[in-house]
C-alpha positions in Angstrom: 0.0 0.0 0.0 3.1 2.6 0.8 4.4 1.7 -2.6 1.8 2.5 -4.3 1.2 6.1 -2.5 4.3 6.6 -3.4 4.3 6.1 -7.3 1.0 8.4 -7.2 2.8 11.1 -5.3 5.6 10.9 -7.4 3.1 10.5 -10.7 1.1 13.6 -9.7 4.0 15.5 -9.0 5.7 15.2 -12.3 2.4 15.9 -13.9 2.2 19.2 -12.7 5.7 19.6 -12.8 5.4 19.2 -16.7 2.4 21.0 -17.2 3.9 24.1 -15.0 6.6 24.4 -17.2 4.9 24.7 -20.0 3.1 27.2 -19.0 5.6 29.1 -17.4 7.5 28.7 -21.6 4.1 29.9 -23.2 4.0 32.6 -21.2 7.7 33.5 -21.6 7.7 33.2 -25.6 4.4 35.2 -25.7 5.7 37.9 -23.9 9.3 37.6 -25.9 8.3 37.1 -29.6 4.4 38.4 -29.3 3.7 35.2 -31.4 0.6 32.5 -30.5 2.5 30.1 -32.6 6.4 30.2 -31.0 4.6 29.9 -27.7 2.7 27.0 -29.0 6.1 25.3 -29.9 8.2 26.7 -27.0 5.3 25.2 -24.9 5.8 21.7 -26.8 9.2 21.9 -25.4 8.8 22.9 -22.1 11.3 22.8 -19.5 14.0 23.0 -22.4 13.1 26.5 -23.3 12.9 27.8 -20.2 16.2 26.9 -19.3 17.6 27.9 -22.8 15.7 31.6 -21.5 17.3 31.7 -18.4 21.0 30.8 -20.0 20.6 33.1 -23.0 19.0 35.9 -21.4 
């Protein structure tokens, strides 16, 4: 029974995890390049642009 709570905290936590960061790169690109479609893509890739944001700028 621990094992399983476990996997579901872990589950749920990379979930949001994921979806937070590609948030966080939609709303980055938007405000950056003013473009629905480069935050569509930048959101695609999540985590990787933000870091490639935070290194470049």
């Amino acid at each position: 029974m621990r094992d399983e709570n476990k996997v579901t905290f872990v589950n749920k936590t990379i979930k949001t995890g994921i979806t937070f960061g590609s948030a966080l790169a939609m709303t980055i690109s938007y405000v950056t390049w003013k473009s629905v479609g480069w935050a569509i893509f930048h959101g695609l890739l999540s985590w990787v642009y933000v870091i490639y944001f935070l290194i470049k700028y």
